[in-house]
C-alpha positions as CSV (number, residue, x, y, z in Angstrom):
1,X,82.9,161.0,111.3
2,X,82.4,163.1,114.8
3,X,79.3,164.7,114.9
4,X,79.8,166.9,117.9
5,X,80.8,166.4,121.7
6,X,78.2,164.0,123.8
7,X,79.6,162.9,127.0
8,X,82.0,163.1,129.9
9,X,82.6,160.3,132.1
10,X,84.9,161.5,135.3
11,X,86.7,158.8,137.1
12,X,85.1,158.4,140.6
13,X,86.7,156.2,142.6
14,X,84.3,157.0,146.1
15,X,81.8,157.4,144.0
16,X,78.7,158.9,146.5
17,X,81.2,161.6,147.6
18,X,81.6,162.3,143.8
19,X,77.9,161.9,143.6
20,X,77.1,164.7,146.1
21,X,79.7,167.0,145.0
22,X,78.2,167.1,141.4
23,X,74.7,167.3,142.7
24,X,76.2,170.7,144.5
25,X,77.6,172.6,142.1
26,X,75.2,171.2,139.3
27,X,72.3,172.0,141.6
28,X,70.4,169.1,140.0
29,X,70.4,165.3,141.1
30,X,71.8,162.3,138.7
31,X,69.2,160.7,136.3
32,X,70.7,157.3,136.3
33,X,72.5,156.2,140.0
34,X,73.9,152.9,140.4
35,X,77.0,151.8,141.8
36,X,78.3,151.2,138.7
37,X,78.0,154.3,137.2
38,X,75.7,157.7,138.0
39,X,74.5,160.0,135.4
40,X,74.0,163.7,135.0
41,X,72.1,165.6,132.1
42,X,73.4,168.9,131.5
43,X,71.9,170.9,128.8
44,X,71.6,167.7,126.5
45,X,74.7,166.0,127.2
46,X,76.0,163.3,130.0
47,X,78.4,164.4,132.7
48,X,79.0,160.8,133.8
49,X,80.8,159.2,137.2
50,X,82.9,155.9,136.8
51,X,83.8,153.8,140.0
52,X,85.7,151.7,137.5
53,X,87.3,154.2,135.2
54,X,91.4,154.7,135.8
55,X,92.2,158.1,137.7
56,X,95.5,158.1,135.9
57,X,94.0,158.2,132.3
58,X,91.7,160.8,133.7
59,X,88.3,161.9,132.4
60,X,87.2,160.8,129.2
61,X,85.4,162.7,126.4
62,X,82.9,161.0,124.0
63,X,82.8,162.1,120.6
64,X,79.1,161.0,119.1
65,X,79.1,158.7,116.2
66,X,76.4,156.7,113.7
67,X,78.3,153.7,114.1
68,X,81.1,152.6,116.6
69,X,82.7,149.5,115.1
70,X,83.0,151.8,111.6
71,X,84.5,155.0,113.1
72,X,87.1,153.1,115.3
73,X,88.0,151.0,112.5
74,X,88.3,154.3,110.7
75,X,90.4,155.7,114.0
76,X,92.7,153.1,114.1
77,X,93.5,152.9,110.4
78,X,94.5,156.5,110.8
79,X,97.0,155.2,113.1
80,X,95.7,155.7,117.0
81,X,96.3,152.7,119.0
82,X,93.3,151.2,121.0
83,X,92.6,151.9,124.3
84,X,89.0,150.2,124.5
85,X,87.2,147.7,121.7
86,X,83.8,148.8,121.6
87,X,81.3,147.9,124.0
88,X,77.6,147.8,124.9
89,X,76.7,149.5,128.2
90,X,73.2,148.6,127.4
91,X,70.1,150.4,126.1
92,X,72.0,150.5,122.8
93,X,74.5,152.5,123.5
94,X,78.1,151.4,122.6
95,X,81.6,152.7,123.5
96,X,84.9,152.4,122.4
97,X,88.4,154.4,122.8
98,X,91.6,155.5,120.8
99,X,94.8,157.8,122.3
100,X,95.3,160.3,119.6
101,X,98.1,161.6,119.1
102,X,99.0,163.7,122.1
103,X,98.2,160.6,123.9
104,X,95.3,161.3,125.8
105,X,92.1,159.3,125.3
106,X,89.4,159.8,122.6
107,X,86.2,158.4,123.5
108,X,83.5,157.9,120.9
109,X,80.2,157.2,121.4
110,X,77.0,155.7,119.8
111,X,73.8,156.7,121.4
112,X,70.8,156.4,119.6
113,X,68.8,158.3,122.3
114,X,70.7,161.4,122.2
115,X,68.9,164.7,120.9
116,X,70.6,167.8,121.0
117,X,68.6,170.7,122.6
């Protein structure tokens, strides 16, 4: 069902001073920058910035999956409640979210342009 850890999203509420405090300590410069989200690739996988994304629920972790709408069906019949249906944030990729157990928030993701390195 999870095939391995994919992404990060931090939530980034002044998002350039988020933007060049990554760049520092990374030592590289986002991929993707918009002020809806900015983008880092780190060894393979997304270290990701969210204007948007609630500081109380903190950063999310994406889980990678084949297919989103079957492995949250899957999460939620295992009994985690919902946190986020799944959605398309374009290019094909699709989110979605469940609180497991502890109650922190499991992301999962479906990314058809992801290749491990």
């Amino acid at each position: 069902m999870l095939q391995g850890l994919r992404t990060i999203v931090y939530p980034a509420p002044d998002l350039e001073r988020a933007k060049t405090w990554f760049s520092a300590i990374l030592g590289v410069e986002p991929y993707f920058d918009q002020p809806f989200y900015v983008g880092f690739n780190i060894g393979g996988y997304e270290l990701g910035l969210d204007p948007d994304a609630s500081t109380e629920d903190g950063p999310v972790t994406y889980w990678g999956v084949d297919d989103a709408d079957v492995v949250l069906a899957e999460l939620l019949n295992s009994g985690a409640p919902a946190h986020t249906a799944v959605r398309d944030v374009g290019e094909g990729i699709r989110l979605a979210s469940v609180r497991e157990p502890g109650g922190a928030i499991l992301g999962i993701i479906e990314n058809p342009h992801f290749q491990a390195v």
